[in-house]
C-alpha positions in Angstrom: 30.9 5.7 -3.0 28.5 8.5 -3.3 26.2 6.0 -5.7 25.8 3.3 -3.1 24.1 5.4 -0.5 21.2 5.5 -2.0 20.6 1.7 -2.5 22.1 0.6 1.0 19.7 3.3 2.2 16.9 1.6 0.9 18.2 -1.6 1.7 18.5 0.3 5.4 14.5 1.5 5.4 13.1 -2.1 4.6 15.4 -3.5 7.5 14.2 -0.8 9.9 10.6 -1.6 9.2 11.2 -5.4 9.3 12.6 -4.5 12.9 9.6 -2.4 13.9 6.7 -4.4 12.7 8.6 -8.3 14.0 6.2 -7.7 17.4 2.9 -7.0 15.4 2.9 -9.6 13.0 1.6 -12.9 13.1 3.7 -16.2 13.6 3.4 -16.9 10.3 2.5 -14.4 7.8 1.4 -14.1 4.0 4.3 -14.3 1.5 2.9 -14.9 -2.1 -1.0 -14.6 -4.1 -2.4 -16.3 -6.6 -4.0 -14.6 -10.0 -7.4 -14.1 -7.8 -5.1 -12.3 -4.9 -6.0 -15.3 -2.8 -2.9 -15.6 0.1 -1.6 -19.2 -1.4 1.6 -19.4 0.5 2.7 -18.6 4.2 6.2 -18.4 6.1 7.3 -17.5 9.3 7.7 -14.2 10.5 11.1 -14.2 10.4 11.4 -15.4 7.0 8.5 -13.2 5.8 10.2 -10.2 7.3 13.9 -10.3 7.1 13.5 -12.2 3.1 12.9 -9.7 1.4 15.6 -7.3 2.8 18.6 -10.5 1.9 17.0 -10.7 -1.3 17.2 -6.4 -2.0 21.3 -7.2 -0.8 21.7 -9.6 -3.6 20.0 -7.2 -5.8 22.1 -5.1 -5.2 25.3 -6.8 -5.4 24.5 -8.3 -8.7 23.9 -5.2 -10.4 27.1 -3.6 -8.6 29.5 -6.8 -9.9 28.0 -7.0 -13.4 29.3 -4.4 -14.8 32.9 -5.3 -13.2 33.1 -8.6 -15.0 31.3 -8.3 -17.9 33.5 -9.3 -20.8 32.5 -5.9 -22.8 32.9 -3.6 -19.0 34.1 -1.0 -21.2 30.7 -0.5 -23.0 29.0 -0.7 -19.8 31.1 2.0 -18.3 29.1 4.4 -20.5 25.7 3.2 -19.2 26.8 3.2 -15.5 24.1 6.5 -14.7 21.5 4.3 -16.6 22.6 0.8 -14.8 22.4 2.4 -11.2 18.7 3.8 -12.1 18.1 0.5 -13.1 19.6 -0.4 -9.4 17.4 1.9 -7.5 14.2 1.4 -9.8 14.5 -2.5 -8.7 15.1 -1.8 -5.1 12.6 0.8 -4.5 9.7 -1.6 -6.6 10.9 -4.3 -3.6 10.9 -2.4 -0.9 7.2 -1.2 -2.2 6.0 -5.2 -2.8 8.0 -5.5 1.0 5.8 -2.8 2.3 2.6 -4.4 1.1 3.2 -7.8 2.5 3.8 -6.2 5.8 0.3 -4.2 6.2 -1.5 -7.4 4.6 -0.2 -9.3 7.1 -1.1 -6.7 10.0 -4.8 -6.6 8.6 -4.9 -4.2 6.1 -7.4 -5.1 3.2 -5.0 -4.7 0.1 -6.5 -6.0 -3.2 -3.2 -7.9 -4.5 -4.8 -8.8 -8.0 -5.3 -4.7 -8.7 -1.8 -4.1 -7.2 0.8 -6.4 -8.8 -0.4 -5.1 -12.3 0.1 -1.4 -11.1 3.5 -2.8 -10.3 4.8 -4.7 -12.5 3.5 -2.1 -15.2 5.0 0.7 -13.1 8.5 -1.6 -13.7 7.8 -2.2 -17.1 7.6 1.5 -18.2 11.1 2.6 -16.1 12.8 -0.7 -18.2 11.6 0.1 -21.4 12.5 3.5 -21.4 16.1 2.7 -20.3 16.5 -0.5 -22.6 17.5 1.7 -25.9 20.5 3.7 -23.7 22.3 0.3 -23.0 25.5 0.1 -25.3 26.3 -3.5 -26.7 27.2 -5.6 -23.2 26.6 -9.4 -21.7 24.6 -8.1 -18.7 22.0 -5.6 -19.1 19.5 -5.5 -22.5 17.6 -7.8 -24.6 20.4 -10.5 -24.9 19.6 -13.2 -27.1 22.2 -15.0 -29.6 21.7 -12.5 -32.1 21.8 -10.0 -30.1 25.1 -10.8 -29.1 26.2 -11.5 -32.2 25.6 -8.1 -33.6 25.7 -4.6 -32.3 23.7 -3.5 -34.8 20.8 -6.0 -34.3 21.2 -5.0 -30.4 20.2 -1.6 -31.1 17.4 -2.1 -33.1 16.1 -4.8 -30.9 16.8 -2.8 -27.9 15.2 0.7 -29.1 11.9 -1.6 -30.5 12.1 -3.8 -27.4 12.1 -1.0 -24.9 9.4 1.0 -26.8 6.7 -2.7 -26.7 7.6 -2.8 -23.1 7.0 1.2 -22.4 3.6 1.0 -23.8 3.2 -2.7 -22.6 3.7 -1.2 -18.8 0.9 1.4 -19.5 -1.3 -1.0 -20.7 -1.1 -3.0 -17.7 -1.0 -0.5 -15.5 -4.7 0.0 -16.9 -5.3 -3.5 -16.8 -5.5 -3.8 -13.3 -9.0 -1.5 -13.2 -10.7 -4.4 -15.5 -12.8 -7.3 -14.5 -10.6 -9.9 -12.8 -10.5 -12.5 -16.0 -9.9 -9.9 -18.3 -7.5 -8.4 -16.1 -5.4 -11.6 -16.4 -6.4 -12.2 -19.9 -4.5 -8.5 -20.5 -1.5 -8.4 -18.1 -0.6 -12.3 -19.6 -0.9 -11.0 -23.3 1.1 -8.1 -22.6 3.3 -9.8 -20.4 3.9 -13.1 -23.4 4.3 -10.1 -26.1 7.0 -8.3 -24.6 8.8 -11.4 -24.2 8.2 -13.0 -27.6 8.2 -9.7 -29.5 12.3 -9.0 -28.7 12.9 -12.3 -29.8 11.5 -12.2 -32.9 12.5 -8.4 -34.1 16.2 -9.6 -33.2 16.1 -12.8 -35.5 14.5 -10.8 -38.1 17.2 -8.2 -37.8 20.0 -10.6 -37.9 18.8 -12.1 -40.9 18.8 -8.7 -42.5 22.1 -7.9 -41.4 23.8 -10.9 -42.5 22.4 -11.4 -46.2 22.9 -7.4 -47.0 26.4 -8.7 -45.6 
């Protein structure tokens, strides 16, 4: 019990300042930014508001179930400590992005093409520093076929995986001070190689594995 008050309490904050900002925000109110940080999409004040706070719920949920019917539970048991920072890490990043959209939409002058970087970076280097921890499982990890297939490919891929998306974080984290196009140049290179890179290392692994087999 003692490991859900935490989350519900954060849950709690970004319903509480949903409820105090509803009579200071516009009828309809910024909800997304393009590359540029250009407002490209608007909602309702309700939507925009009370979205974000469902959306942290099912977060939470998700995380909370995963480990309950994941076909190898057992393995997940021993990562539970790692899976609820995992849990709080998301929540606490949403409540932040939550935050934000509020005070933009009250008038604050928030440069969203510097910020999302900062953020997603900031995410990046919590994840890869937890990735190598997770023991062999369906839910949490680089999961790919061979992955899967193999606990040994899964911890190599998962230690090398965690360490491109560590340093991948840091690097866009420092991204976001550079000229907008190089900016996006740099957070989508970073962003393409710590997807692509898992992939590859775990393919490469497999096929070791399975001719020294």
């Amino acid at each position: 019990m003692k490991k859900w008050i935490l989350p519900i309490g954060i849950i709690a904050a970004a319903l509480i300042i949903s409820v105090l900002s509803y009579g200071r925000m516009p009828d309809q109110m910024p909800i997304h930014w393009n590359a540029y940080g250009e407002v490209d999409r608007y909602a309702s004040k309700l939507v925009g508001l009370f979205l974000m706070p469902a959306i942290m719920a099912g977060v939470l949920l998700l995380i909370k179930i995963a480990p309950i019917i994941d076909p190898k539970r057992a393995n997940l048991q021993k990562s539970m400590r790692d899976i609820d920072t995992v849990n709080v890490i998301t929540l606490l990043v949403l409540l932040v992005v939550h935050c934000v959209t509020i005070l933009s939409s009250m008038g604050v002058d928030i440069n969203m093409s510097v910020l999302a970087p900062i953020i997603a970076g900031t995410l990046f280097v919590f994840l890869g520093n937890l990735l190598p921890r997770f023991k062999h499982n369906y839910s949490f990890g680089i999961r790919t076929p061979w992955t899967l297939a193999n606990e040994q490919v899964w911890r190599r891929s998962n230690l090398i995986g965690g360490r491109v998306m560590f340093f991948g974080g840091l690097v866009m984290i420092l991204c976001a001070f550079l000229p907008t196009e190089w900016m996006l140049v740099g957070f989508f290179l970073i962003l393409a190689i710590t997807i692509v890179t898992p992939l590859v290392i775990s393919y490469l692994y497999f096929r070791k594995y399975n001719t020294n087999s």
